[in-house]
VOGU-3710 file (C-alpha; in Angstrom, 3 decimals, decimal comma):
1> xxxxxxxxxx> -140,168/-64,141/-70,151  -137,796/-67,249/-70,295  -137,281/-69,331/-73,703  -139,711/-71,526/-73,470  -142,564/-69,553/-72,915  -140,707/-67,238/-76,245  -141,124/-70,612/-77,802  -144,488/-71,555/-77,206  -145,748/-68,007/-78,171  -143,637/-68,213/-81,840
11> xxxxxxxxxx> -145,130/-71,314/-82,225  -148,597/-70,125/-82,085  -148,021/-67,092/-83,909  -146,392/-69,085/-86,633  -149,774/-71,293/-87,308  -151,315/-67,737/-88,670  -148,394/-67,622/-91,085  -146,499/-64,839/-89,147  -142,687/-65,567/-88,328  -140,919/-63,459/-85,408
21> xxxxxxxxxx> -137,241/-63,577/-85,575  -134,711/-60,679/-85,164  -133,806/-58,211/-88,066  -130,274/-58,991/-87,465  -130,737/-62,447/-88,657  -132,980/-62,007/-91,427  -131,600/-61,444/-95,301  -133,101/-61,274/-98,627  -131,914/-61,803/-101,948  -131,012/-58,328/-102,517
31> xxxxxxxxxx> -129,483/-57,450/-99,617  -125,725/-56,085/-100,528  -124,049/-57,884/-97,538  -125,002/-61,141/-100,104  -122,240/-59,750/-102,236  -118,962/-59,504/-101,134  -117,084/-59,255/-103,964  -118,887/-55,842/-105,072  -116,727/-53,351/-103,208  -119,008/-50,567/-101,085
41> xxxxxxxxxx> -117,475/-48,130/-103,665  -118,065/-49,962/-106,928  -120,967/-49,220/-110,029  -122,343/-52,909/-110,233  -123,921/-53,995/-113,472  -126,910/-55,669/-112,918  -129,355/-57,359/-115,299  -132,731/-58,113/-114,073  -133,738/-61,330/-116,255  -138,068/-61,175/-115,972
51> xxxxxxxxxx> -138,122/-57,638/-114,236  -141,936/-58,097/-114,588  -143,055/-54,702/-113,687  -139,809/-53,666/-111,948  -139,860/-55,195/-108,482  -136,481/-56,511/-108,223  -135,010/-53,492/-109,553  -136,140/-51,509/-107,508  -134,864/-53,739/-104,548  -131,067/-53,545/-105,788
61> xxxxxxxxxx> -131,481/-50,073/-106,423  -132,072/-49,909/-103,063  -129,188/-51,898/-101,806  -126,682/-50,661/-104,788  -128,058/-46,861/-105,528  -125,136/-46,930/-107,754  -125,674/-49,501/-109,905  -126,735/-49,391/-113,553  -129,578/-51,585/-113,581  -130,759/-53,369/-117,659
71> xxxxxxxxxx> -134,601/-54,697/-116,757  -135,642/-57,312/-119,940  -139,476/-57,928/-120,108  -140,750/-58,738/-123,580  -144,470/-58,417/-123,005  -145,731/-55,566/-123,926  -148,647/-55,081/-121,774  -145,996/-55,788/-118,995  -143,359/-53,730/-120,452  -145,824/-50,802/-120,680
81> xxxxxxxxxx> -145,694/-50,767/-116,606  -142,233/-51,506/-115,821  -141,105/-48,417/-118,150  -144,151/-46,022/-115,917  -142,384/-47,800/-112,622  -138,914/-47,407/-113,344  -138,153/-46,325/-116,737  -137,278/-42,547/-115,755  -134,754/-43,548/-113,495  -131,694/-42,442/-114,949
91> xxxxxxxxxx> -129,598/-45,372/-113,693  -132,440/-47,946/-115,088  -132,573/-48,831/-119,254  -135,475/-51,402/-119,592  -135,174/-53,652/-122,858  -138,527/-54,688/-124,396  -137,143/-58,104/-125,400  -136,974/-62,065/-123,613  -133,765/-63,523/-122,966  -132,799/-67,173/-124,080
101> xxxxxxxxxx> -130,616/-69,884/-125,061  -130,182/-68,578/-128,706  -130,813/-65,122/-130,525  -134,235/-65,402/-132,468  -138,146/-63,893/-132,749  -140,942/-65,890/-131,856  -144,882/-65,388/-132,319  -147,188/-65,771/-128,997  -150,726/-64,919/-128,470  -151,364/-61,138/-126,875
111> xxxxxxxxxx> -151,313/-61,042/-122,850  -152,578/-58,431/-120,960  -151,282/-60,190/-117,494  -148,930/-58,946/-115,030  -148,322/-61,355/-113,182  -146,883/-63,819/-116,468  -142,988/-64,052/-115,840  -140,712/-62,887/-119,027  -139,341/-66,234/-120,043  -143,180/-67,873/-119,475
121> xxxxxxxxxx> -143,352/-66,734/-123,132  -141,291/-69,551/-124,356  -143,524/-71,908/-123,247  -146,650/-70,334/-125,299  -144,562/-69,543/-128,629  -146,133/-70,594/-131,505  -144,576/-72,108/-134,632  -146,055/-69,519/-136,797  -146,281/-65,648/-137,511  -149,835/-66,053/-137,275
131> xxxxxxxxxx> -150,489/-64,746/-133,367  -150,623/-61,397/-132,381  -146,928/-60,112/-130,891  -143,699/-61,078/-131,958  -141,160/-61,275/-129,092  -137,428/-61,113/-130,271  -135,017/-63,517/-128,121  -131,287/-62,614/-127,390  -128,328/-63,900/-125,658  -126,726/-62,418/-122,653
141> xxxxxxxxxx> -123,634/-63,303/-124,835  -124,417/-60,961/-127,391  -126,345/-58,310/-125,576  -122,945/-57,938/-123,173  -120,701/-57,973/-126,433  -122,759/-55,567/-128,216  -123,033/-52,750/-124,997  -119,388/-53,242/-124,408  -120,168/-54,701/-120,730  -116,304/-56,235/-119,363
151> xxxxxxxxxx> -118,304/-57,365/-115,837  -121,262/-58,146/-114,954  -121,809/-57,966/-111,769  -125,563/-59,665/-110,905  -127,344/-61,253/-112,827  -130,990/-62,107/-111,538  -133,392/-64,492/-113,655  -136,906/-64,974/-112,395  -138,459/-67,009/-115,398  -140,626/-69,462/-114,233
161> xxxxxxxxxx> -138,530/-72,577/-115,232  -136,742/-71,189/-117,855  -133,758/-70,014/-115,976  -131,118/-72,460/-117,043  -132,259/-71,545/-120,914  -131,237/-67,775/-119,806  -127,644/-68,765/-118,129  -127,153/-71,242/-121,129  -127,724/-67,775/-122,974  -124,607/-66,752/-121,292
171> xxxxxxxxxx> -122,181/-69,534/-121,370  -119,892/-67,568/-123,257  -119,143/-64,902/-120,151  -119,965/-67,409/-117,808  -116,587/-69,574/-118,718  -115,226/-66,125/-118,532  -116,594/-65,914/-114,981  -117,169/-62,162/-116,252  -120,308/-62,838/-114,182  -119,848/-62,122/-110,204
181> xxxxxxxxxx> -123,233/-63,532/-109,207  -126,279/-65,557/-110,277  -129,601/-65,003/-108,177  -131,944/-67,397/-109,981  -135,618/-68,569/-108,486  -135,303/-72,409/-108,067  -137,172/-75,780/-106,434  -135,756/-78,920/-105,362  -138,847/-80,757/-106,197  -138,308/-82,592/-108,929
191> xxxxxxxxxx> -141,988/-82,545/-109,780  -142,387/-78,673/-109,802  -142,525/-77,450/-114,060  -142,613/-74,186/-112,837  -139,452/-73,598/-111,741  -135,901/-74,309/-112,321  -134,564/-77,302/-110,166  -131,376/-76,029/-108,328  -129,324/-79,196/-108,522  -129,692/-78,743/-112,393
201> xxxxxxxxxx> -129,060/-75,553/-112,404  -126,021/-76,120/-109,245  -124,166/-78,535/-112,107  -124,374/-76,243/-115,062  -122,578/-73,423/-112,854  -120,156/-75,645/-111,361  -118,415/-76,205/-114,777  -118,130/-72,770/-115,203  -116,216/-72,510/-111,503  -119,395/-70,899/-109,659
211> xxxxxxxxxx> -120,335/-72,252/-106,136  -123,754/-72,014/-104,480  -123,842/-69,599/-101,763  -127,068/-69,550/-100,274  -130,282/-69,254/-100,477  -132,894/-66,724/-99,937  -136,807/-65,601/-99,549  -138,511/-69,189/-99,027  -141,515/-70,101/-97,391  -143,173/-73,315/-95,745
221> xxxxxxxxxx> -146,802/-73,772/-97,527  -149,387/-76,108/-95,561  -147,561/-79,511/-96,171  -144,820/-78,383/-94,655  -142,443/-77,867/-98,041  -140,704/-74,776/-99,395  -141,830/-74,456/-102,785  -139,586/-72,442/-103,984  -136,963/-69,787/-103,390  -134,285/-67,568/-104,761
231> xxxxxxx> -130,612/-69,158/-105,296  -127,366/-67,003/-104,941  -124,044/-68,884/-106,947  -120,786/-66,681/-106,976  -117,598/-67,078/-109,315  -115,382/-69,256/-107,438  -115,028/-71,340/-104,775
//
């Protein structure tokens, strides 16, 4: 079958949503060729930033069986699940708290949802003690200072928009570049409320000395745009 007739049939397969390509070619955001500067021999740090109900750990698990993996989801109906999912893994500690720009508690109405993203919370708060479930807030500043963490190796922030709070959170290590990588969900629509833009997020690295690497897991919808995908930044150039 010549390339043409390969062409046409990708083509047509591709209008039901289906994309052939070969394995070879194909990453994904937790892949460990992404990260070249984690040695095949080293223990990587990795804090999963709106582990939800433990996806993404599980992923880098698989690509880093090493690895000592911190999982933050605040929710508790959410948090209930992630501990079932991953919890007993010896190499996993899941932290029943958000992650933010400063330390602090705030008050949000109870949600028994799985599919709300950790940092979603902030955008609910309340300005009282009145609601149901307090959520305490910390900084990957402190939380690293306070485990004794010198490197950290990954860290991955899924948080519907409020990704740049998180890494702002973390300005302290960041300077530092004690922080190897930064896998954050992003748009480049400047529209989209939902999630981080990258080029905001590109400029607050870059001051720090972290480049943007590539980019991961995205998807054409029916207009033709890629919503959204996942964003891999590395100390250095």
């Amino acid at each position: 079958m010549n390339d043409i007739y390969k062409n046409i049939i990708r083509r047509l397969i591709g209008k039901c949503g289906i994309r052939i390509s070969r394995a070879s070619s194909i990453r994904y955001a937790y892949d460990r060729e992404n990260y070249p500067l984690l040695s095949s021999t080293s223990t990587p740090v990795i804090f999963d930033v709106g582990a939800n109900i433990g996806q993404s750990t599980l992923w880098y698990l698989k690509s880093f069986p090493a690895a000592m993996v911190y999982a933050f989801e605040p929710l508790p109906s959410v948090y209930k699940t992630l501990a079932s999912n991953v919890g007993k893994l010896e190499n996993v500690i899941c932290i029943q708290k958000a992650v933010g720009e400063r330390n602090e508690a705030i008050y949000i109405p109870s949600i028994k949802s799985e599919t709300i993203q950790t940092i979603q919370v902030l955008g609910i708060a309340c300005q009282d003690n009145q609601s149901d479930v307090k959520i305490d807030v910390l900084t990957i500043d402190r939380f690293v200072e306070q485990q004794g963490i010198p490197i950290l190796s990954i860290i991955k922030t899924d948080t519907e928009g409020y990704d740049l709070d998180v890494l702002k959170g973390a300005s302290g290590v960041l300077k530092q570049q004690r922080i190897k990588y930064v896998l954050s969900e992003v748009s480049i629509h400047e529209s989209d409320s939902q999630h981080t833009n990258l080029f905001v997020l590109r400029d607050y690295l870059k001051v720090f000395g972290y480049s943007f690497c590539s980019f991961f897991d995205g998807y054409h919808d029916e207009n033709g745009r890629i919503p959204y995908f996942n964003a891999l930044f590395q100390a250095g150039d």
